[in-house]
PyMOL CGO cylinders between C-alpha atoms (Angstrom):
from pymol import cmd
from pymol.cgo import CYLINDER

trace = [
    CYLINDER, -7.78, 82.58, 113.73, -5.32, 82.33, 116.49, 0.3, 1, 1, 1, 1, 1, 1,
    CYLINDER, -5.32, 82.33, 116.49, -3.22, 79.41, 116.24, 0.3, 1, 1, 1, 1, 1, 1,
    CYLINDER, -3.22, 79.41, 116.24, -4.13, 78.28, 112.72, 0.3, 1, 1, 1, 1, 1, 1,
    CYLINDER, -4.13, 78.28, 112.72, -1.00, 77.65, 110.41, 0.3, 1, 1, 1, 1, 1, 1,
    CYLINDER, -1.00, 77.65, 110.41, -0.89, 78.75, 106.92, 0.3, 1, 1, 1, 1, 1, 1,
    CYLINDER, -0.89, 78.75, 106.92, -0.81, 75.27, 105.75, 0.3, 1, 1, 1, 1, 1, 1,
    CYLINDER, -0.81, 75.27, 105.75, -3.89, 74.88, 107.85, 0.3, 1, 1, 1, 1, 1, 1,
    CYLINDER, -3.89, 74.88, 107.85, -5.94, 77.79, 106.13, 0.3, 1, 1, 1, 1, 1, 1,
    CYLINDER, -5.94, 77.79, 106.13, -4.61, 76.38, 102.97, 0.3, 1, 1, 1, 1, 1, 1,
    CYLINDER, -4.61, 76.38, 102.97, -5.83, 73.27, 103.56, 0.3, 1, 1, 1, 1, 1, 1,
    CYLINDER, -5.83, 73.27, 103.56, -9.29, 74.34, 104.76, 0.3, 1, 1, 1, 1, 1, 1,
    CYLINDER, -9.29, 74.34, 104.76, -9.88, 76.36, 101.60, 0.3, 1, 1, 1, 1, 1, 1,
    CYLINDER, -9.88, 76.36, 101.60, -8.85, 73.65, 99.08, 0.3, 1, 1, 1, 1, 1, 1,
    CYLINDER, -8.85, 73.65, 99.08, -11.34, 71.39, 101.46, 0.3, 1, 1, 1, 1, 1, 1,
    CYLINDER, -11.34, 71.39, 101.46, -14.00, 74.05, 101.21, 0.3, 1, 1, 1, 1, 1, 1,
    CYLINDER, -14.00, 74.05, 101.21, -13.47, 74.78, 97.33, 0.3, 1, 1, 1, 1, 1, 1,
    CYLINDER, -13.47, 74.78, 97.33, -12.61, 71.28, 96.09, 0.3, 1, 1, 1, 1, 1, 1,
    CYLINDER, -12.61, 71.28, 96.09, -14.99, 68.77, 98.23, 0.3, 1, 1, 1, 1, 1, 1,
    CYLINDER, -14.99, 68.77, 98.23, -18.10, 68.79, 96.59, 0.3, 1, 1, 1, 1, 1, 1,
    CYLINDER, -18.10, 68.79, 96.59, -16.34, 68.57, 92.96, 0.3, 1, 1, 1, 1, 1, 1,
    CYLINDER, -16.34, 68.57, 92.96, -14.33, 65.41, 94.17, 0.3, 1, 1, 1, 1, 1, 1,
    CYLINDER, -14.33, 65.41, 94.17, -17.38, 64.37, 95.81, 0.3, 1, 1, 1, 1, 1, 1,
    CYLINDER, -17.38, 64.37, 95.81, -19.18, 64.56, 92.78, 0.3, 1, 1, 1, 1, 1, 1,
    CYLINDER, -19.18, 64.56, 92.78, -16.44, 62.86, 90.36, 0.3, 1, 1, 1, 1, 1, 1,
    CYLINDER, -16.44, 62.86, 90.36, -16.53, 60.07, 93.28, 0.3, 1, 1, 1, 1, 1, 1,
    CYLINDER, -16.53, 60.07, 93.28, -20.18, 59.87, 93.34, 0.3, 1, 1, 1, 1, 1, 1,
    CYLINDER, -20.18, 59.87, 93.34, -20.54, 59.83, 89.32, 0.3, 1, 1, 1, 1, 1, 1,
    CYLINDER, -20.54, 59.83, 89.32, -17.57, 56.68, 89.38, 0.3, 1, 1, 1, 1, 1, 1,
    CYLINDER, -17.57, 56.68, 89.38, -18.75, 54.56, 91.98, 0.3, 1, 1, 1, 1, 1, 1,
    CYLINDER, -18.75, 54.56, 91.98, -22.15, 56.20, 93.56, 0.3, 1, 1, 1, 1, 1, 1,
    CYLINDER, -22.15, 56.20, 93.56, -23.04, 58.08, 96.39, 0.3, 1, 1, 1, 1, 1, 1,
    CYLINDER, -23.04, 58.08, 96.39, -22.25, 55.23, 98.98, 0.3, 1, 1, 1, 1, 1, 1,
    CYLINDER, -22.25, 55.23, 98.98, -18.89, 55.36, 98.11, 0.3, 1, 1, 1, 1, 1, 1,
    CYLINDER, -18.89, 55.36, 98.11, -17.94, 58.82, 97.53, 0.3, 1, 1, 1, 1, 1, 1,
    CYLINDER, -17.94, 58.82, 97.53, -17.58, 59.72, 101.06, 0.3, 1, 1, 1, 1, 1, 1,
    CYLINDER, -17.58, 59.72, 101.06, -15.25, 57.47, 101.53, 0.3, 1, 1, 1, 1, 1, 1,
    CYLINDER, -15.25, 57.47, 101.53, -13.49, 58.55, 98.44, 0.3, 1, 1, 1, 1, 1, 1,
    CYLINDER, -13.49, 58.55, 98.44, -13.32, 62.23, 99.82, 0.3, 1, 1, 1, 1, 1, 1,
    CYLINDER, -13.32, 62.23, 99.82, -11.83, 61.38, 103.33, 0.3, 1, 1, 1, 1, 1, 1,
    CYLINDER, -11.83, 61.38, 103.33, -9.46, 59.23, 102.00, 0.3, 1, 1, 1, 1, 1, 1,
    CYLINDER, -9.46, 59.23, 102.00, -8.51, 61.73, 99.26, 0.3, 1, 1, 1, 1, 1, 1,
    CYLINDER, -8.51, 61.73, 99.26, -8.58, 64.36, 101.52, 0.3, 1, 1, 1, 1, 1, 1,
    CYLINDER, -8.58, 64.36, 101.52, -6.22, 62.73, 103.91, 0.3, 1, 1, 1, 1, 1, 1,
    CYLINDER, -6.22, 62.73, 103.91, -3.91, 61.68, 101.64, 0.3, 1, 1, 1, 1, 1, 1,
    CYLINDER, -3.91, 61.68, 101.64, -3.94, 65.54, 100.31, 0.3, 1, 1, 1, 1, 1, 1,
    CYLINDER, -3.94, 65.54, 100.31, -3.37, 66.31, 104.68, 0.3, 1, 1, 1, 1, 1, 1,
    CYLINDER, -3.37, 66.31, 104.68, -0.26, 63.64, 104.21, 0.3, 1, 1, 1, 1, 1, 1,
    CYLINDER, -0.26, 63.64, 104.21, 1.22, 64.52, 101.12, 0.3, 1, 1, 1, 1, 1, 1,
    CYLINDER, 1.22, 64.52, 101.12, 0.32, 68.77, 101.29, 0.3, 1, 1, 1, 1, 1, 1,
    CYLINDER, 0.32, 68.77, 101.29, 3.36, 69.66, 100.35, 0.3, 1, 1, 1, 1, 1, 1,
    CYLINDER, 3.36, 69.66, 100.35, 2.64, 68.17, 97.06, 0.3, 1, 1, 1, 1, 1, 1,
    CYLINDER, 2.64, 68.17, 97.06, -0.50, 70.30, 95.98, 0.3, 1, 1, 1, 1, 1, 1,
    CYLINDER, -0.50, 70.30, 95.98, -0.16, 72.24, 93.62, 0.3, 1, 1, 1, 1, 1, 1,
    CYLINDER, -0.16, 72.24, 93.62, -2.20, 75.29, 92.57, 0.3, 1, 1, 1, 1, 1, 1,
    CYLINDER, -2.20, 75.29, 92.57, -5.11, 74.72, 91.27, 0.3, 1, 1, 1, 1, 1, 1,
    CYLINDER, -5.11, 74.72, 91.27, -5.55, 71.87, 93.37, 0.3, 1, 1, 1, 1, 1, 1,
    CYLINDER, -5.55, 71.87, 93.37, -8.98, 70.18, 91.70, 0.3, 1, 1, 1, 1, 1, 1,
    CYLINDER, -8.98, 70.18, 91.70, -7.02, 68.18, 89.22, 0.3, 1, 1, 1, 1, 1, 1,
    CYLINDER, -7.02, 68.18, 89.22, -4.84, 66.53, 91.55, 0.3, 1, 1, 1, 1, 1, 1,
    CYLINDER, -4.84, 66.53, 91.55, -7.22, 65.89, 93.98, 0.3, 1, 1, 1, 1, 1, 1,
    CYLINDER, -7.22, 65.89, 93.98, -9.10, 64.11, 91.10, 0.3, 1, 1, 1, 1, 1, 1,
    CYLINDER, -9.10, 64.11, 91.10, -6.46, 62.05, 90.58, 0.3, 1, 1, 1, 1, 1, 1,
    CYLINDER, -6.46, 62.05, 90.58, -5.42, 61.16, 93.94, 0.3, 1, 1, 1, 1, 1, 1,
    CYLINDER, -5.42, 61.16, 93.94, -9.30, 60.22, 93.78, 0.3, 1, 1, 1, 1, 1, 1,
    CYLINDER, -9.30, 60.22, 93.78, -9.38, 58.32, 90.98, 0.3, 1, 1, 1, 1, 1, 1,
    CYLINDER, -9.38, 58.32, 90.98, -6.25, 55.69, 92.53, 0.3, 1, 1, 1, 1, 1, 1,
    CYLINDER, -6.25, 55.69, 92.53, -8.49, 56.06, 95.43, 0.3, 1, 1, 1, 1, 1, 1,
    CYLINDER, -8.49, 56.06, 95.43, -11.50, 54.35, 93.34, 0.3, 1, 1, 1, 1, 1, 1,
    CYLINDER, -11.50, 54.35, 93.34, -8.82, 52.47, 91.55, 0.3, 1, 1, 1, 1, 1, 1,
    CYLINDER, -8.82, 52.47, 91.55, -7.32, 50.93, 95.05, 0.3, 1, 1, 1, 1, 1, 1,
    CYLINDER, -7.32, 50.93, 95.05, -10.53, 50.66, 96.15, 0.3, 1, 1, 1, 1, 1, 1,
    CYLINDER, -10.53, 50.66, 96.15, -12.21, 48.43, 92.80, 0.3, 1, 1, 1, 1, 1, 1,
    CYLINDER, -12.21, 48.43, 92.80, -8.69, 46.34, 93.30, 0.3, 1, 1, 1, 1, 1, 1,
    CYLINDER, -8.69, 46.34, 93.30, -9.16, 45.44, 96.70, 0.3, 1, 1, 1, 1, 1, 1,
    CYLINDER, -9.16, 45.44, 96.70, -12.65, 44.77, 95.45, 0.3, 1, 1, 1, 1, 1, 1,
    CYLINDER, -12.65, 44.77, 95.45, -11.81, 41.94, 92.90, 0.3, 1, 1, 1, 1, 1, 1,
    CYLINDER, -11.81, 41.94, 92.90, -9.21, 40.33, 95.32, 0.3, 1, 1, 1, 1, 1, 1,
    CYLINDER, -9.21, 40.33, 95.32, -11.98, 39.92, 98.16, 0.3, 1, 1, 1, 1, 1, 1,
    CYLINDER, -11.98, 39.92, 98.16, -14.10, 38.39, 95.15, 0.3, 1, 1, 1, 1, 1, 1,
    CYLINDER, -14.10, 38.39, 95.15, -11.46, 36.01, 93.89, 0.3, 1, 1, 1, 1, 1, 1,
    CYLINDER, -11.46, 36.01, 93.89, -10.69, 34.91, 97.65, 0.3, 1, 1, 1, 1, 1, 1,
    CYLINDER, -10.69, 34.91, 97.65, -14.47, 34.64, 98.35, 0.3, 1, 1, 1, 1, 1, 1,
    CYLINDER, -14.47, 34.64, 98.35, -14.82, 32.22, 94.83, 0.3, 1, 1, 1, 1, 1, 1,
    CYLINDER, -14.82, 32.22, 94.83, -11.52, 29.89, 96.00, 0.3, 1, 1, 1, 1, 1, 1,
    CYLINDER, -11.52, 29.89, 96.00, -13.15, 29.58, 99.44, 0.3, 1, 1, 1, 1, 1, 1,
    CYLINDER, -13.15, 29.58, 99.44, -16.19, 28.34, 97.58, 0.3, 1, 1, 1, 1, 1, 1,
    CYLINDER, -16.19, 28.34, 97.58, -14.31, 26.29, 95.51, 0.3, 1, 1, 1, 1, 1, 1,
    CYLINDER, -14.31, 26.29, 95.51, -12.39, 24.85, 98.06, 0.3, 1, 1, 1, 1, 1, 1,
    CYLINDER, -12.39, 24.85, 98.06, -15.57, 24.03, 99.78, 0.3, 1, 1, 1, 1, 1, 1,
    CYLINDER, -15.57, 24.03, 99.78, -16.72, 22.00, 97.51, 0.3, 1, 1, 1, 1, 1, 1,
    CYLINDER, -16.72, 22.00, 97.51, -13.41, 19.91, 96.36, 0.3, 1, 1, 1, 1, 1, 1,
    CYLINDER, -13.41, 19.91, 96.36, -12.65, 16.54, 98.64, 0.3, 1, 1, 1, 1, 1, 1,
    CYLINDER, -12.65, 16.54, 98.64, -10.82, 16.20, 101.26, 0.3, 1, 1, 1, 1, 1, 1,
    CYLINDER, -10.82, 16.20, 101.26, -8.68, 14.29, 99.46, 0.3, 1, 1, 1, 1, 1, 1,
    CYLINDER, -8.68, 14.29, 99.46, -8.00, 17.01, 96.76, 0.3, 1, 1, 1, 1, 1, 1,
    CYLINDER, -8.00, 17.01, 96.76, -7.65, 19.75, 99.22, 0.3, 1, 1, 1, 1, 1, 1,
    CYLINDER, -7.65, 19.75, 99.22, -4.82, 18.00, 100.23, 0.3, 1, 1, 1, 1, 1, 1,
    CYLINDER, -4.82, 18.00, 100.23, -3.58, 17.85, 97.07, 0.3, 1, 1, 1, 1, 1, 1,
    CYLINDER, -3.58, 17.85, 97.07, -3.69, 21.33, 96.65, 0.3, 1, 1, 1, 1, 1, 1,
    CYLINDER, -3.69, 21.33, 96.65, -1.96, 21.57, 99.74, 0.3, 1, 1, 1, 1, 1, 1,
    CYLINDER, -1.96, 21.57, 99.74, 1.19, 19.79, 98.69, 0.3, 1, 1, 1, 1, 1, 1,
    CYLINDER, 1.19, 19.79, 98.69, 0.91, 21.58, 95.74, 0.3, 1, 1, 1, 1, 1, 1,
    CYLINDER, 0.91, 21.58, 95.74, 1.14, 25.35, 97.00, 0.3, 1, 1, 1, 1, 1, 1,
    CYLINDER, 1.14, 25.35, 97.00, 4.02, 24.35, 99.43, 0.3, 1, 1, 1, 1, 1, 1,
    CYLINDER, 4.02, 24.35, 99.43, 5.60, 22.82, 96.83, 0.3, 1, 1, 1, 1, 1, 1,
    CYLINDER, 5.60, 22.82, 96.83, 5.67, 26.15, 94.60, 0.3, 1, 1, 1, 1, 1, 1,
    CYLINDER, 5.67, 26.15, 94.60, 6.54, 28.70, 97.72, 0.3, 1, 1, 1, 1, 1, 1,
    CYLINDER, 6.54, 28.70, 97.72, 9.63, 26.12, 97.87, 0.3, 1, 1, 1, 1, 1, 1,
    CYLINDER, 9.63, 26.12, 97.87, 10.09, 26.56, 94.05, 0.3, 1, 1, 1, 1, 1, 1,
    CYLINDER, 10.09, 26.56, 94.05, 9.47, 30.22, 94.94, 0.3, 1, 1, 1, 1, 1, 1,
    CYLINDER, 9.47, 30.22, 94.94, 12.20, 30.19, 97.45, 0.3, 1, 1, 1, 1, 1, 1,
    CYLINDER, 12.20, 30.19, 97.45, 15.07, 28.81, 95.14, 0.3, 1, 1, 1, 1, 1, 1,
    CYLINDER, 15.07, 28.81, 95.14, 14.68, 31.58, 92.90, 0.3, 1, 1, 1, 1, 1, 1,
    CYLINDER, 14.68, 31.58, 92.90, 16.78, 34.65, 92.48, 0.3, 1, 1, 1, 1, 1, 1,
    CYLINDER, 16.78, 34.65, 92.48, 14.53, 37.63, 94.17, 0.3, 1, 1, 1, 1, 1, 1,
    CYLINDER, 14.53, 37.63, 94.17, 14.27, 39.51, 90.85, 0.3, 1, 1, 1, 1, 1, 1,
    CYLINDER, 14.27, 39.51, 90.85, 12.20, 36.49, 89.68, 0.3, 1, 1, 1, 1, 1, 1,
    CYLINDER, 12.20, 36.49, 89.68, 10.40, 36.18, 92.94, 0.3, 1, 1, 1, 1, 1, 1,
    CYLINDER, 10.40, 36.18, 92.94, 9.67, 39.73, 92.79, 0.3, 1, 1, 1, 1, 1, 1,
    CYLINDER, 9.67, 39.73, 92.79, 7.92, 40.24, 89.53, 0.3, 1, 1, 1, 1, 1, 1,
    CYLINDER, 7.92, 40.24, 89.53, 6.04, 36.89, 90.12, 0.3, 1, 1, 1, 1, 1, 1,
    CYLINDER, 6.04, 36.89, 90.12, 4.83, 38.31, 93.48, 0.3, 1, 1, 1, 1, 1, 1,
    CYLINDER, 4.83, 38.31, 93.48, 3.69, 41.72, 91.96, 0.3, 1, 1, 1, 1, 1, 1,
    CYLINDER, 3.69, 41.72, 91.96, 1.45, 39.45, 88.89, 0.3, 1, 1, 1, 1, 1, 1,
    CYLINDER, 1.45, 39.45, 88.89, 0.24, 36.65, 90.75, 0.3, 1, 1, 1, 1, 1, 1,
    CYLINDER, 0.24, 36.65, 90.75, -0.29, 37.54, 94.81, 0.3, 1, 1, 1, 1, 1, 1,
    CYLINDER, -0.29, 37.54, 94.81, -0.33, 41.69, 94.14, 0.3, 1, 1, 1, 1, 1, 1,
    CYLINDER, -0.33, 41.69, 94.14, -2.98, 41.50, 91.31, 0.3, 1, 1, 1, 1, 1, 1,
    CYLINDER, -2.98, 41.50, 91.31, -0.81, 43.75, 89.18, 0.3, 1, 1, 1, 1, 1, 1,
    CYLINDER, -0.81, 43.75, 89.18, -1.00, 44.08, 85.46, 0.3, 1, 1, 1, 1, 1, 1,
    CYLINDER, -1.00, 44.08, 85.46, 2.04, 44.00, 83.74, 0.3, 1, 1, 1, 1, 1, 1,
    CYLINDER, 2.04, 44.00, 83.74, 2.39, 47.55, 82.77, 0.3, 1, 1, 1, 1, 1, 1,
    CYLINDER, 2.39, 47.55, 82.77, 1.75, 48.37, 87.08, 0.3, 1, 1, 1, 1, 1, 1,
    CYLINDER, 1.75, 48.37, 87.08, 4.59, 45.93, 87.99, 0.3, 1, 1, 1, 1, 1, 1,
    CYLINDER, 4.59, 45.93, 87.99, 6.99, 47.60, 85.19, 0.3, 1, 1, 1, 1, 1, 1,
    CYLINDER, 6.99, 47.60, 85.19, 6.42, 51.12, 86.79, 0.3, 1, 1, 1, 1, 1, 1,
    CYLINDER, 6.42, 51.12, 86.79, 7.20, 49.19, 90.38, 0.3, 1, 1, 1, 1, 1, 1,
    CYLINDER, 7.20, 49.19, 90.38, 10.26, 47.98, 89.38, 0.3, 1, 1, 1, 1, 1, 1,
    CYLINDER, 10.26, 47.98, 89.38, 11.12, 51.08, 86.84, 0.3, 1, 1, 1, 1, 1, 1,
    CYLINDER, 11.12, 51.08, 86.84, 11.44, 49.16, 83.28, 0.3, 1, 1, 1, 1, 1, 1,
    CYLINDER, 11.44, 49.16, 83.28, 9.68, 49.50, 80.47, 0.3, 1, 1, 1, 1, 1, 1,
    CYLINDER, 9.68, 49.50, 80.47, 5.92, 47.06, 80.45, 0.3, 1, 1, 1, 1, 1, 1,
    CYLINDER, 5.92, 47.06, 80.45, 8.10, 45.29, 77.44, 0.3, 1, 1, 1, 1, 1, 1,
    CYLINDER, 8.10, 45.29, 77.44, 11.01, 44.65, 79.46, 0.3, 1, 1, 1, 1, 1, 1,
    CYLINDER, 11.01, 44.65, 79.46, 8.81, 43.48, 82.29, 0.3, 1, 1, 1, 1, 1, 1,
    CYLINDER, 8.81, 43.48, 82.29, 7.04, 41.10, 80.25, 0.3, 1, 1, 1, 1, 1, 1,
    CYLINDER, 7.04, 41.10, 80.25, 10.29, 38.98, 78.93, 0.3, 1, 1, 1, 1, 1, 1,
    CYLINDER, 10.29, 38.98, 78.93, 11.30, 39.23, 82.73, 0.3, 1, 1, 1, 1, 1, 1,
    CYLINDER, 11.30, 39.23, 82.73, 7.65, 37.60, 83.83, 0.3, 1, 1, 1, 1, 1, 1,
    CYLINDER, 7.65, 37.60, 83.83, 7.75, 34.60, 80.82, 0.3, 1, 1, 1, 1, 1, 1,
    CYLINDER, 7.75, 34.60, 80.82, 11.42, 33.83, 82.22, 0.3, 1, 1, 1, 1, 1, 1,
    CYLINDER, 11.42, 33.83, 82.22, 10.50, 34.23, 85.65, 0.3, 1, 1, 1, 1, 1, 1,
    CYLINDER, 10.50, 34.23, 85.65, 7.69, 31.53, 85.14, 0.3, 1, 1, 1, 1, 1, 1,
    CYLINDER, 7.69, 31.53, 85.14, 9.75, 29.07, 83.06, 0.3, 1, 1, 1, 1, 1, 1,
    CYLINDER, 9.75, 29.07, 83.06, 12.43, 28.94, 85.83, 0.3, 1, 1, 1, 1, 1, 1,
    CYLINDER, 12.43, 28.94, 85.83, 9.46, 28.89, 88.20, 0.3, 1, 1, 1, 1, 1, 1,
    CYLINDER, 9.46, 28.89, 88.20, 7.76, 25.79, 86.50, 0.3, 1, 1, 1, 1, 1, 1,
    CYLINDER, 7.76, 25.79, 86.50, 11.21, 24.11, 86.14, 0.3, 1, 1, 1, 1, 1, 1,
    CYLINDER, 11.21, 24.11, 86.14, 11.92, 24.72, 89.93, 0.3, 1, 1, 1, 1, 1, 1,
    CYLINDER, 11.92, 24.72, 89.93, 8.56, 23.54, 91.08, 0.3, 1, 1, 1, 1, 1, 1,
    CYLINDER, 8.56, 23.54, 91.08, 8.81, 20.13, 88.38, 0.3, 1, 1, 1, 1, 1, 1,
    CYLINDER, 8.81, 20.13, 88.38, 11.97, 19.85, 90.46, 0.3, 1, 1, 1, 1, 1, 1,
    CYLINDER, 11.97, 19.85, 90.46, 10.53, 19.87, 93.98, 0.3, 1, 1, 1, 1, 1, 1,
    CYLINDER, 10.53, 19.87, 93.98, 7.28, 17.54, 92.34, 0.3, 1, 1, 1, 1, 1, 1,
    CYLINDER, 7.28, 17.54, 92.34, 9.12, 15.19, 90.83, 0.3, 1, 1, 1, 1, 1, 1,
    CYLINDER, 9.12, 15.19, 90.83, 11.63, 14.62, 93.35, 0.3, 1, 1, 1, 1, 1, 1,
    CYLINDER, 11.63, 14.62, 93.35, 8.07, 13.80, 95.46, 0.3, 1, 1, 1, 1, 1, 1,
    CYLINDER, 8.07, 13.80, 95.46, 6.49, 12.16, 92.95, 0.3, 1, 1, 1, 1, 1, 1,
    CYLINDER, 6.49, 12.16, 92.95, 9.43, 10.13, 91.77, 0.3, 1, 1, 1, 1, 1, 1,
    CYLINDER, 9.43, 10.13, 91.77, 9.32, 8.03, 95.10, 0.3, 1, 1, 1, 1, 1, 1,
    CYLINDER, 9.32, 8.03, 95.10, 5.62, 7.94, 95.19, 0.3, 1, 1, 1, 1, 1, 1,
    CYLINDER, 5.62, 7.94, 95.19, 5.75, 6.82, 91.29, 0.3, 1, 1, 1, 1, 1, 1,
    CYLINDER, 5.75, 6.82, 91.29, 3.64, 9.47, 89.61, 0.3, 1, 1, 1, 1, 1, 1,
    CYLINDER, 3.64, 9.47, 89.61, 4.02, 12.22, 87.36, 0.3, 1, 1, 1, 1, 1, 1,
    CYLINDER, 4.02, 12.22, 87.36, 4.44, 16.28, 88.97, 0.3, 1, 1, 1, 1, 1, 1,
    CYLINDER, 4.44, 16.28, 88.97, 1.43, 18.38, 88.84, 0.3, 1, 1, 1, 1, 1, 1,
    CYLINDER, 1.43, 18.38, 88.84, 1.79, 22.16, 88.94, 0.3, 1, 1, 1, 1, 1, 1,
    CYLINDER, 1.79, 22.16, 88.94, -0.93, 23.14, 87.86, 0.3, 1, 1, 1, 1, 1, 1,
    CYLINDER, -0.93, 23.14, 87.86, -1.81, 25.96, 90.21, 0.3, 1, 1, 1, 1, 1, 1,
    CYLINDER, -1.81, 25.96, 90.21, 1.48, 28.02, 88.27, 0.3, 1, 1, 1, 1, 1, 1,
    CYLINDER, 1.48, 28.02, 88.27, -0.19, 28.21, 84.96, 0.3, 1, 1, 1, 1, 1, 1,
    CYLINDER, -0.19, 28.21, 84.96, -3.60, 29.30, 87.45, 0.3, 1, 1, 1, 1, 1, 1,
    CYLINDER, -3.60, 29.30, 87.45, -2.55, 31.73, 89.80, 0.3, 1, 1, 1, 1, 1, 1,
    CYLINDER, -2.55, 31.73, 89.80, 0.54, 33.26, 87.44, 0.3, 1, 1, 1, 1, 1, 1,
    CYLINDER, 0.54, 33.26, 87.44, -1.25, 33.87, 84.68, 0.3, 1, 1, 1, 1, 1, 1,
]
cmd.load_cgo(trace, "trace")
C-alpha cells in the first residue's frame, strides 16, 4: 500500500485480529448496545497511546476496555446521583433550598481556607467519585496513608466550615449546620 506507515499496518492488523474479541468481552460486560462504543473508544485510545502496545496486543486492549466500561459505569452513577438531587431538590421548599444554598457556599469557603493537599483529596472522594484506594494511586501513597489524610482532611474541613456557620449563625442566634460534609464527603 503506497503511503501506509508501518505503524499504520500495525495498527490495522491488531484492529483486524483483536476487534471482535474486545467486542465480545465488551458485549459480555455491558451488552451489545454498548460494546461499540467500547471498541471505538478502546481502539482510539490504542491509535493515541500506540506506542504503548505491546505484543500480543489482546490483553491490553482488554484492559484499556475494561477502564473503558469502568469510566463509562462511573460516569453512569454520577448522572444518577445528579438526576436523584435534582429530584430531591424539587421537592424540598423554597425555603430549604435556600438553606442548602448558604450551606454549600459556606463549605466551598471552608474549602478555600484549607491547605490544597486537604482540598485535593476531599475533591478526588467527594466531587470525583473516587474510592479511596483510586485517590491514593492519584496522589501516589499507599490507600492507608490516603485514608488518615481523608479523616484529617474532613475534621479540619468540618472545623473550617463550623467556623464560617457559626460566625453566620452567631449573629442570626442559631446553631451551624453542616450537614451536607458528613453527606457529600462520605
Amino acid at each position: 500500500m503506497a503511503g501506509v506507515t508501518p505503524d499504520e499496518q500495525r495498527f490495522t492488523a491488531i484492529y483486524d485480529e483483536c476487534r471482535q474479541r474486545v467486542w465480545a468481552y465488551a458485549a459480555a460486560r455491558a451488552g451489545r448496545q454498548v460494546a461499540d462504543e467500547v471498541v471505538s473508544e478502546t481502539f482510539a485510545i490504542a491509535w493515541r497511546r500506540f506506542a504503548d502496545v505491546p505484543e500480543p496486543a489482546l490483553p491490553w486492549l482488554l484492559g484499556v476496555a475494561r477502564n473503558v466500561l469502568r469510566d463509562g459505569h462511573r460516569a453512569e452513577k454520577r448522572r444518577e446521583s445528579f438526576t436523584a438531587e435534582l429530584g430531591r431538590s424539587a421537592r424540598r421548599s423554597a425555603g430549604d433550598i435556600a438553606e442548602d444554598v448558604a450551606e454549600r457556599l459556606a463549605v466551598l469557603r471552608a474549602m478555600a481556607t484549607l491547605p490544597e493537599s486537604d482540598r485535593e483529596i476531599l475533591i478526588l472522594i467527594a466531587w470525583q467519585g473516587l474510592t479511596p484506594r483510586e485517590a491514593a494511586k492519584v496522589v501516589r501513597c499507599s490507600p492507608a496513608a490516603l485514608r488518615v489524610r481523608l479523616h484529617r482532611a474532613r475534621r479540619r474541613l468540618l472545623r473550617a466550615a463550623e467556623q464560617e456557620a457559626g460566625g453566620r449563625t452567631a449573629r442570626a442566634g442559631g446553631r451551624p449546620q453542616v450537614g451536607i460534609i458528613n453527606e457529600e464527603m462520605s
